[in-house]
N, C-alpha and C positions, 0 to 999 in steps of 0.2 A: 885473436889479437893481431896476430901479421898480418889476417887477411884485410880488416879493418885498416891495419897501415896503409896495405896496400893502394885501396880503396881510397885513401883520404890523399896522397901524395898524384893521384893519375891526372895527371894533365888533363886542361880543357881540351875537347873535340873541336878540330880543325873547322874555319867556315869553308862552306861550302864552294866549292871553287868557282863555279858557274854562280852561282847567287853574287858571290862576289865581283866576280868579273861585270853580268849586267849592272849591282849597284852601282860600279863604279862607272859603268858608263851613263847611267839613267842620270845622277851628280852632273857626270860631266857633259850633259848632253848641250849643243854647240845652237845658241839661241837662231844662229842662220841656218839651221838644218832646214828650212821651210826652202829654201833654195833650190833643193831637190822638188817640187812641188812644181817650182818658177820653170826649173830648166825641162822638165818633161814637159807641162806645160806650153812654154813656146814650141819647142821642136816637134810636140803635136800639130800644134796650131800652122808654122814653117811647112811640115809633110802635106798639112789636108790642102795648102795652098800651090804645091806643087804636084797636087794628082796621087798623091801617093798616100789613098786613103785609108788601105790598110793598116797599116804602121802608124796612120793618125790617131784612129778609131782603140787599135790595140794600148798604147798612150795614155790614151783618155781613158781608157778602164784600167790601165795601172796606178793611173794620178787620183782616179777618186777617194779609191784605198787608201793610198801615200798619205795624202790629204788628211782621212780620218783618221789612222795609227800617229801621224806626228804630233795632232791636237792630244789624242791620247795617253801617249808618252811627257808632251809638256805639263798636261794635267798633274801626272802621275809624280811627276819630278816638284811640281808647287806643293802638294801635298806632301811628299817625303822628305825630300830636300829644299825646302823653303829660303835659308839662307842662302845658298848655293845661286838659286835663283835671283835672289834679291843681291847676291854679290854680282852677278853678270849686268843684273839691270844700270847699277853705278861704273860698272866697269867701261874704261872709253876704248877697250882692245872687242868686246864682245857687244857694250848694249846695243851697237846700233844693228845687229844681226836681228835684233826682236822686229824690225822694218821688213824682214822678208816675209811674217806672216802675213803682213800686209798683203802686199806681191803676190802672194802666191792665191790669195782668195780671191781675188781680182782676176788673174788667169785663167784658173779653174771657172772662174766665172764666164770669161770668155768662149773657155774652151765650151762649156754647158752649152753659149748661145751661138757658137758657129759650125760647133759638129752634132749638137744635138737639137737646135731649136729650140731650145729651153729656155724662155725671155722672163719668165716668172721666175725659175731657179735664178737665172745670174742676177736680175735684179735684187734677190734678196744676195743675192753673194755682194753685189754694189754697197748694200747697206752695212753689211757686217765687216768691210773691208774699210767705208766710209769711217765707220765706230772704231777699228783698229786701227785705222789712221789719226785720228784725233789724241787715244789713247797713249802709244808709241811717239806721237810727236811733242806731245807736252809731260809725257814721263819722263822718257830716255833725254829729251834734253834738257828738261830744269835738275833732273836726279845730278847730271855731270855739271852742270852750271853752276850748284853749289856743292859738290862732291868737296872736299878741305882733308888731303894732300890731292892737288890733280898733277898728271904726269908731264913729262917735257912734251911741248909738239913732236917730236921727233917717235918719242914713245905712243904716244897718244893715237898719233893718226894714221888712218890707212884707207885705203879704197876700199873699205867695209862700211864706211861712214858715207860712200852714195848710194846705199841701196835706202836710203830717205828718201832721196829723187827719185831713184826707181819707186819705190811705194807712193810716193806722189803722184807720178804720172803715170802708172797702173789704174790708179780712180780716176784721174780724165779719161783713159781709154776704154775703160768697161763703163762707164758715164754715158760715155757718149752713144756707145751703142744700146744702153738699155736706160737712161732717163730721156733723151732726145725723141725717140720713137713715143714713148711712153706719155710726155708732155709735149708734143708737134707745138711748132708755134712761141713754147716759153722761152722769151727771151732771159729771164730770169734765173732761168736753167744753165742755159750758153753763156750768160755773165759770169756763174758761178763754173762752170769748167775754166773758162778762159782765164781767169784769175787764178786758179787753181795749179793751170799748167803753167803759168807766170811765176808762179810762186816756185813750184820744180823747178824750172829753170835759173833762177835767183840763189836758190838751193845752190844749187850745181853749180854756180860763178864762187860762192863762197866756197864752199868745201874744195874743189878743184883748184883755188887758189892755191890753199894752204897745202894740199899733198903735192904742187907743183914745186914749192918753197922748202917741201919735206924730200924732195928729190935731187933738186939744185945744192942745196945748203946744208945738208944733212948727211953725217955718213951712214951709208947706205949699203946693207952686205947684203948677198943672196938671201940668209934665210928671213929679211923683211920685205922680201918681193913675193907676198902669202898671193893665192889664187884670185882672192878679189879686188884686187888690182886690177882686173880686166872690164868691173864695174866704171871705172874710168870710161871704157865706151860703153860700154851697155845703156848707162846713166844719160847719157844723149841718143841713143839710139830708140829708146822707148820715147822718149822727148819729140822726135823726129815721127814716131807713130801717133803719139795724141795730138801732135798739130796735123797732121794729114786728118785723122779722122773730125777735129774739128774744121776745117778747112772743106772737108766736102760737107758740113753742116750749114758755112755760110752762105749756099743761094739761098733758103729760107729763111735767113736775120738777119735785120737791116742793122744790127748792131756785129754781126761778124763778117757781115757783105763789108761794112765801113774798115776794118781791119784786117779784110783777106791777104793785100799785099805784104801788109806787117807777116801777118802769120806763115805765112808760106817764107818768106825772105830768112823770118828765125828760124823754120826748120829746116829750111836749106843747110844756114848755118851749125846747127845742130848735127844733121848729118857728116858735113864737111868734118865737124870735129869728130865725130865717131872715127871717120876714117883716117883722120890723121893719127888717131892712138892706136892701130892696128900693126905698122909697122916698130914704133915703138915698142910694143908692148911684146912683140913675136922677138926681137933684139934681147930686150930685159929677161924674158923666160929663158933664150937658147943662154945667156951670160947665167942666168941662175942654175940651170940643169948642166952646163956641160965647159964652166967657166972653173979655174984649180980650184977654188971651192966649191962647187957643185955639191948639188939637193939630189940628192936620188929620189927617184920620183915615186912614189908610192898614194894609195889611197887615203886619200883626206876629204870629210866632206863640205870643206870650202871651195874643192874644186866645181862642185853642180854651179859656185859663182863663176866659174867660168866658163862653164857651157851657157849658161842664162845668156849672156853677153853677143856669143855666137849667135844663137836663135834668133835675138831680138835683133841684129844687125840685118841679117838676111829679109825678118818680117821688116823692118823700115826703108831697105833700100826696093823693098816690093812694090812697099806702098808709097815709097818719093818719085817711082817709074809711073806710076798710076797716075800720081798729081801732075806733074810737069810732061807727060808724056813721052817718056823719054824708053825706047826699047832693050838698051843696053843696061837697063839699070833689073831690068827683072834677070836675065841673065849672071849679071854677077850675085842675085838674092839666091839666085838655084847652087849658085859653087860654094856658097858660105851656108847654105842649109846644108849639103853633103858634109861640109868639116864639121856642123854642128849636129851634127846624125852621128858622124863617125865619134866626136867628143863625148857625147851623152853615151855611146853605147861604151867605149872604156871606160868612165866613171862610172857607171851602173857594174858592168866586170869588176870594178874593185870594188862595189858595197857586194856582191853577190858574194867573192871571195871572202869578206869581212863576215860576212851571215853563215858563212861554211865554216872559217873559225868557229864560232858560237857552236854549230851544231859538233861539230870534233869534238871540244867542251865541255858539250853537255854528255855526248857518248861515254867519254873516256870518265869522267865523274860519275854517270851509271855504274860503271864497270867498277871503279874504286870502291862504290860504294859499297856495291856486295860483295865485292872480296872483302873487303870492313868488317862488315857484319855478321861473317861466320856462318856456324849452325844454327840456326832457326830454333825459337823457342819449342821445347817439346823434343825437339831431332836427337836428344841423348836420351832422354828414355826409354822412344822408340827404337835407339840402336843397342838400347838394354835388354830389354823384351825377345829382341832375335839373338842374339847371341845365350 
């Protein structure tokens, strides 16, 4: 009868600590995690352009992986935590993060056809990039359009809402190198980039409005100066990449031959503005980390938003020295690939340390477990028998 008591009063078994710990991360997993995709990606792409083919190559077989386990982790998260999902997709602080998968299939895409030759892979990477962009642009924005409570501007906006643009002008630029070759000649094709990149940059005049508005008029503390704020340049600086590469498409179309001066003049001005947010933006981060309220700097994976930015600067100011001929301009793409080398390898140190958490974790929960579990079914009768 006591023992019965016993029995019936024992408390449930604790969950699992590690099981728990991943749920709660799989839940909370950050719809812009595909960033990390974006940011090795360019900084591949940045290395193989600067001779340093190694460290490209190496890149590009860490991003393919990356690539596969994030689809399979998102996967895993719609299946288990559906709502979760569907709370980010309405959310105006997180939905427009779902824009980096965009981004990053288009990269990778890239990356496929300038380190590996692969014009067949990135073409299908064009199309599935093409389909997530249509996707993401007419969900995540009608979802918030009619969302009913939506938040103040103030709340609402942040430099996570240009990675649209970036996922915009990601499909001009892997377009261009894999529909153009593919269809020589179609003007039809070069219509439809060129509108496309129009459209990006249209993008970018709105949005850019409004978080300028949110900056001016808005108060404003360290901790809403989040990582992707630096998508402010990035956001022109990929902009500045799809007009160059349509730009060297127009001696072949007499419909981009007609607008080469337009196009080169916007990307001038594209660039101009990258680089005007560069000093800003290095001001705002030293006032965030080391201003009396000060962020201590720790791993987050919104920072890979900020290595993206670097990389892409470097790869646009390569290729605006290419167009205009200008020798000074590959020079400064070589200094800012270094800082965006040195960037990605500290953000990679902090997901590496973040993974070693886990593994500790998972150790120490081993170890809990079988001190748990005692003696082993059988083990007292056997210690009956010798004795």
């Amino acid at each position: 009868m006591l023992w019965g008591m016993e029995t019936a009063v024992r408390p449930e078994p604790a969950l699992h600590p590690l099981r728990e710990h991943l749920a709660a991360g799989l839940k909370g997993l950050h719809p812009a995690y595909f960033a990390l995709v974006m940011a090795t990606g360019i900084v591949s792409i940045v290395s193989d352009l600067l001779g340093l083919r190694e460290a490209a190559t190496f890149l590009f077989w860490l991003n393919v992986p990356a690539y596969g386990v994030l689809w399979a982790l998102f996967a895993a998260r719609a299946l288990v935590f559906p709502r979760a999902l569907a709370a980010d997709l309405a959310s105006h602080q997180r939905g427009p993060g779902f824009f980096t998968a965009v981004a990053a299939t288009c990269v990778l895409g890239l990356q496929l056809l300038l380190l590996r030759g692969d014009a067949a892979a990135a073409l299908a990477l064009w199309w599935v990039g093409m389909l997530l962009w249509c996707a993401c642009t007419y969900a995540v924005f009608v979802v918030l359009a009619v969302r009913d409570p939506k938040p103040t501007l103030g709340e609402g906006i942040n430099g996570g809402w240009l990675v649209a643009v970036v996922a915009t002008q990601s499909v001009v630029v892997l377009g261009t190198r894999t529909l153009v070759p593919r269809f020589p000649g179609s003007e039809a094709v070069l219509f439809f980039l060129a509108s496309l990149w129009l459209c990006g940059g249209m993008l970018y005049v709105w949005m850019i409005s409004l978080i300028f508005y949110r900056y001016m008029f808005f108060r404003f503390s360290p901790s809403d100066l989040m990582p992707p704020y630096w998508i402010n340049m990035g956001a022109v600086a990929i902009s500045v990449v799809a007009g160059t590469s349509l730009a060297a498409a127009a001696p072949g179309s007499a419909f981009l031959g007609a607008l080469l001066p337009f196009v080169k003049g916007l990307t001038l001005m594209f660039w101009a503005t990258a680089t005007w947010w560069i000093p800003m933006l290095v001001l705002l981060g030293i006032w965030r980390h080391g201003g009396p309220s000060r962020i201590r700097i720790a791993y987050d994976p919104l920072y890979w938003g900020l290595v993206f930015p670097l990389g892409m600067y470097a790869l646009c100011t390569y290729r605006l020295g290419e167009l205009f001929a200008m020798p000074v301009l590959p020079w400064v793409a070589r200094a800012f690939a270094t800082v965006a080398l040195a960037a990605w390898l500290l953000t990679a140190l902090g997901l590496t340390g973040r993974i070693l958490q886990l593994v500790v974790l998972a150790v120490r929960s081993l170890h809990a477990e079988r001190g748990a579990a005692g003696p082993q079914p059988g083990s007292l009768e056997r210690m009956a028998r010798r004795s």
